[in-house]
NUGUGU-972032 format. One record per atom (N, C-alpha, C): atom name; x, y, z; residue number from 1. Coordinates in Angstrom, 3 decimals. Layout:
REM residues N
 atom     east    north       up  nr
   CA        X        Y        Z NUM
...
***
This chain:
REM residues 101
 atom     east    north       up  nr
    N   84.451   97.294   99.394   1
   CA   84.635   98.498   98.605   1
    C   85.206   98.088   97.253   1
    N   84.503   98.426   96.188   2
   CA   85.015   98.356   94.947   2
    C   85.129   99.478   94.284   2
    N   86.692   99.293   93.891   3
   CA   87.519  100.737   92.440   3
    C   87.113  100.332   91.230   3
    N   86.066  101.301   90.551   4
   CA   86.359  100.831   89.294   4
    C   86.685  101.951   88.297   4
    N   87.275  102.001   86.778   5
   CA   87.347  102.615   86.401   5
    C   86.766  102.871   84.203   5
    N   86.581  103.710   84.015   6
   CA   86.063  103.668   82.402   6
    C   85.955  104.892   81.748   6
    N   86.446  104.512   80.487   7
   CA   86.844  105.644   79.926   7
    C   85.369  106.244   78.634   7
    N   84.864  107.380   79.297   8
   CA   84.032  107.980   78.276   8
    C   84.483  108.881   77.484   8
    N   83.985  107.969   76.174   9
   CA   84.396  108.218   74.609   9
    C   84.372  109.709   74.197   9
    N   82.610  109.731   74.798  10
   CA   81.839  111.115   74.426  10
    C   82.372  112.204   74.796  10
    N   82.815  111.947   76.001  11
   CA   83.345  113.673   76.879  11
    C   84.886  113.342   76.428  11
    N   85.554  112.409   76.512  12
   CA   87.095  112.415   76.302  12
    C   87.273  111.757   77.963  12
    N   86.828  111.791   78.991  13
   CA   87.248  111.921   80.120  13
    C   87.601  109.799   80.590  13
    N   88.781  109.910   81.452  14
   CA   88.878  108.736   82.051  14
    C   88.324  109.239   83.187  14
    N   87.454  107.906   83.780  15
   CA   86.781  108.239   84.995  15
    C   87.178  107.046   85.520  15
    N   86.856  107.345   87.513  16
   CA   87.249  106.185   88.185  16
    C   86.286  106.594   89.551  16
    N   86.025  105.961   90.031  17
   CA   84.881  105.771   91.497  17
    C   85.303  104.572   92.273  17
    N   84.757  104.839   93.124  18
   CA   84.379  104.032   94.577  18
    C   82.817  103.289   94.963  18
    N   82.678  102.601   95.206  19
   CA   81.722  102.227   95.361  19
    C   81.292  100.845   96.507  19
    N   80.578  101.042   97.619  20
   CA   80.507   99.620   98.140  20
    C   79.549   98.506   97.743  20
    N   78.802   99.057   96.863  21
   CA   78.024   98.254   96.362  21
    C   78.532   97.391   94.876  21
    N   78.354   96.016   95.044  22
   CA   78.804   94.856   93.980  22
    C   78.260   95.524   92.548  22
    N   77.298   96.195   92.681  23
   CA   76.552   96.474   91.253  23
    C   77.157   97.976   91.067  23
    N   77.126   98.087   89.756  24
   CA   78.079   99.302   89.357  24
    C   76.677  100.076   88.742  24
    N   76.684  101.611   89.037  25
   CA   75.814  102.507   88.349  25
    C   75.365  102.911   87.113  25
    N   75.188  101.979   86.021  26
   CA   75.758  102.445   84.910  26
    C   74.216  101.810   84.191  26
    N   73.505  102.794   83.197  27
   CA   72.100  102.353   82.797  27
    C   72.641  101.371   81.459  27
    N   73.776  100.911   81.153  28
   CA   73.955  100.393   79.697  28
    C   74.433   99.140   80.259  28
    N   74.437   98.105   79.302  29
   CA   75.627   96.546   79.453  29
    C   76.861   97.035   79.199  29
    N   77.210   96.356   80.531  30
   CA   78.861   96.376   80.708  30
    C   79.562   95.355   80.634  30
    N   80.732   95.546   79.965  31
   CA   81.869   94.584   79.703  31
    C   83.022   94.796   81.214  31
    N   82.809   93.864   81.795  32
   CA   83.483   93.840   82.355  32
    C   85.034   93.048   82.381  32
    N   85.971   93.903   82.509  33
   CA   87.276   93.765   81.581  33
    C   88.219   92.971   83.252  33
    N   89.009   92.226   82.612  34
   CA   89.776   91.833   83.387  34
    C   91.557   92.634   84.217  34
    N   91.308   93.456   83.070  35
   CA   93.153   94.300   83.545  35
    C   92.599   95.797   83.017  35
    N   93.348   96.658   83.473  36
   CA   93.113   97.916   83.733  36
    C   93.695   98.612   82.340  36
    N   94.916   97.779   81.916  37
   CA   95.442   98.252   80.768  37
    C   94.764   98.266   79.585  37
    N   93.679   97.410   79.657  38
   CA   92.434   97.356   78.066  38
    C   91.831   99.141   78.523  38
    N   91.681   99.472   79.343  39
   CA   90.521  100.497   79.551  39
    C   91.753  101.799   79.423  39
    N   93.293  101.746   79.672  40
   CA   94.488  102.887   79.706  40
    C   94.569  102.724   78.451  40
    N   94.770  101.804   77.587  41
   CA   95.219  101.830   75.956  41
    C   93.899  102.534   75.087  41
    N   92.184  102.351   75.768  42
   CA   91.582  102.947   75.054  42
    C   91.375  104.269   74.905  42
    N   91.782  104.547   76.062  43
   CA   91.668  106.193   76.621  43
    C   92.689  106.993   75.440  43
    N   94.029  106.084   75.965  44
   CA   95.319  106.765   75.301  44
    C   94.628  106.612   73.354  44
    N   94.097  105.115   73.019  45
   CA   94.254  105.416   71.325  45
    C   93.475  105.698   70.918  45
    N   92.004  106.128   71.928  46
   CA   90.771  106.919   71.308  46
    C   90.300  108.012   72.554  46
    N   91.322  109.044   72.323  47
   CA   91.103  110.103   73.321  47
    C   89.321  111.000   73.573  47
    N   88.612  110.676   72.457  48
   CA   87.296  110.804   72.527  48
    C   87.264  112.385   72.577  48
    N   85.993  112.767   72.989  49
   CA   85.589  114.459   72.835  49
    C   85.230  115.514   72.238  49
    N   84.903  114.477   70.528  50
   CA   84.512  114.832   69.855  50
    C   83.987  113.691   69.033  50
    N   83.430  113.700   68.049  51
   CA   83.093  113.002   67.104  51
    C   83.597  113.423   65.695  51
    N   84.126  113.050   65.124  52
   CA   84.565  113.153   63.549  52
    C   83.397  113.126   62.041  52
    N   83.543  114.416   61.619  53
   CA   82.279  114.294   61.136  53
    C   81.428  112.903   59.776  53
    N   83.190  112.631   59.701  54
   CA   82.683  111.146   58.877  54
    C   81.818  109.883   59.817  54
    N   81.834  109.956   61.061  55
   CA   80.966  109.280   61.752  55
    C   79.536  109.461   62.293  55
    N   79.348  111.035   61.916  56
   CA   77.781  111.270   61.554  56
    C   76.912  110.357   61.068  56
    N   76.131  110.707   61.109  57
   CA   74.762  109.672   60.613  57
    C   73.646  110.414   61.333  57
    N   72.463  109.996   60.187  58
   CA   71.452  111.187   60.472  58
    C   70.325  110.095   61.234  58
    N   69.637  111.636   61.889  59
   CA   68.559  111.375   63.179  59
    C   67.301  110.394   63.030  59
    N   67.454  109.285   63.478  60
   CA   66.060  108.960   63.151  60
    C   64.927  109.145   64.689  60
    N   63.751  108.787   63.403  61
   CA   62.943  108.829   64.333  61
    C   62.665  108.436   66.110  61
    N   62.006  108.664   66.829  62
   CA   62.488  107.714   67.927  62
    C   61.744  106.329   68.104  62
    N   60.663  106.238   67.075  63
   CA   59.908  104.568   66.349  63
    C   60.823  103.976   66.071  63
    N   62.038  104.305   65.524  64
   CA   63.206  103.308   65.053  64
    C   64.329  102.908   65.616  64
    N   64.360  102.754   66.878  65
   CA   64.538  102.486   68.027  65
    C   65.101  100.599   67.772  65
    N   64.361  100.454   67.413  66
   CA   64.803   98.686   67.224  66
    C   66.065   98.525   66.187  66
    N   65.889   99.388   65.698  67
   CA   67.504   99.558   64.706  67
    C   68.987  100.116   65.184  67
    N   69.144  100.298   66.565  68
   CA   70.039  101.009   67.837  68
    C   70.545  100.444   67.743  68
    N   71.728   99.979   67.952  69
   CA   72.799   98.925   68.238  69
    C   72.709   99.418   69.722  69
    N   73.369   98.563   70.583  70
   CA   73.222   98.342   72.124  70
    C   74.740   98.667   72.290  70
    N   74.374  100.075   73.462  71
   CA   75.795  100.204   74.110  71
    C   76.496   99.338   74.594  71
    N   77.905   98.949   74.832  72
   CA   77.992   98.078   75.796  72
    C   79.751   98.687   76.286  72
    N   79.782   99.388   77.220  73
   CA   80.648  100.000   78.404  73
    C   81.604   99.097   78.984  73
    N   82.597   99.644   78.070  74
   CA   84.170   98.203   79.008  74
    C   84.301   99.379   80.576  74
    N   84.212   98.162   81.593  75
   CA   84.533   98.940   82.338  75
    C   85.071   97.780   83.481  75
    N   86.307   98.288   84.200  76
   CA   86.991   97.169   84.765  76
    C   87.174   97.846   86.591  76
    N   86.566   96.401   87.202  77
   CA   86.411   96.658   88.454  77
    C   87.318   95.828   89.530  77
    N   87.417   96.616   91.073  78
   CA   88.216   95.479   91.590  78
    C   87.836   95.917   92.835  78
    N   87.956   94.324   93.625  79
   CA   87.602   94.563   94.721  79
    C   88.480   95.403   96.099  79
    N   88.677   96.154   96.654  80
   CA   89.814   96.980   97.393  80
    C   89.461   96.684   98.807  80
    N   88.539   96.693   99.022  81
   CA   88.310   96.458  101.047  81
    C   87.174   95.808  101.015  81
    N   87.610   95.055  102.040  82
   CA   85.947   93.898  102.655  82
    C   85.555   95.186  103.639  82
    N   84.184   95.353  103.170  83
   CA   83.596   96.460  103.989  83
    C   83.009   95.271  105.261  83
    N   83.294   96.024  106.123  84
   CA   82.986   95.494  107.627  84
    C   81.502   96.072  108.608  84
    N   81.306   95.514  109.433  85
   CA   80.258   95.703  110.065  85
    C   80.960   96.807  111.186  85
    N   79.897   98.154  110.811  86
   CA   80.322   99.378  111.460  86
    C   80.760   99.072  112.811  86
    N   79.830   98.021  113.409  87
   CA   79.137   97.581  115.245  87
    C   80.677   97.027  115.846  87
    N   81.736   96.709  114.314  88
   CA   82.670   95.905  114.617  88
    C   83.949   96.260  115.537  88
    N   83.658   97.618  114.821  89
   CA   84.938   98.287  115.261  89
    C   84.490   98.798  116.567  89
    N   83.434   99.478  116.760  90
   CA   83.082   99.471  118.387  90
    C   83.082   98.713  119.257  90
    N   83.197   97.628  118.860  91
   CA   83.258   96.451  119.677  91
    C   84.971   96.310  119.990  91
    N   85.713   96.294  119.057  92
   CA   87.053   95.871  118.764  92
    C   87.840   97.058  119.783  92
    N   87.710   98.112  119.664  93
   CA   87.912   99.622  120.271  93
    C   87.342   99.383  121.333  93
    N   86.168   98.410  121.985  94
   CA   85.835   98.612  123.476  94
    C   86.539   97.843  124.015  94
    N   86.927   96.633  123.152  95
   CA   88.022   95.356  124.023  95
    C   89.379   96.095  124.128  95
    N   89.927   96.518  122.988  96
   CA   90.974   97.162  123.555  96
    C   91.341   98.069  124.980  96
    N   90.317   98.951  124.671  97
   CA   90.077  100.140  125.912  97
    C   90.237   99.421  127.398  97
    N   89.356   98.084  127.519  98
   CA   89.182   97.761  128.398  98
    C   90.173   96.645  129.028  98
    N   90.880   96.576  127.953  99
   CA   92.577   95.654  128.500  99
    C   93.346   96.583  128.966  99
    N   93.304   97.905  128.113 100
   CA   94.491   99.013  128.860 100
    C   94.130   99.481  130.124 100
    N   92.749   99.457  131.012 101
   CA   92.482   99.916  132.407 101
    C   93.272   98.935  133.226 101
***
């Protein structure tokens, strides 16, 4: 089981999930950050949720596409539980059971 957590700019929101899978959901390149405090200091010194209108910039086409700069999503993960084989614990729970008769 892996916690991870990242803070989106756009909505303002810190987010955090669960996940057992090694690969994280996310359609952009991710930076994956080593301490939790890079991703709490960004939240706290760029609370996000708006955009400022000096950071406008106008629409282009969607041909100009090669001129995008590439997202890239700090987002810092950690591992929390070795997920186990379901069969395990039934097994583990039948040995027990069957020492207490």
């Amino acid at each position: 089981m892996y916690f991870y957590i990242w803070h989106d700019i756009l909505s303002g929101d810190l987010n955090f999930s669960l996940t057992s899978s090694n690969t994280l959901p996310f359609g952009c390149t991710l930076n994956i950050v080593h301490t939790i405090k890079k991703i709490i200091h960004t939240y706290l010194s760029k609370p996000g949720g708006f955009i400022p209108i000096e950071e406008l910039t106008e629409i282009k086409k969607e041909n100009d596409k090669d001129d995008e700069e590439e997202f890239i999503l700090d987002v810092y993960k950690h591992k929390i539980l070795h997920t186990k084989n379901p069969n395990e614990n039934e097994e583990n729970n039948r040995e027990e059971t069957d020492s207490v008769e």
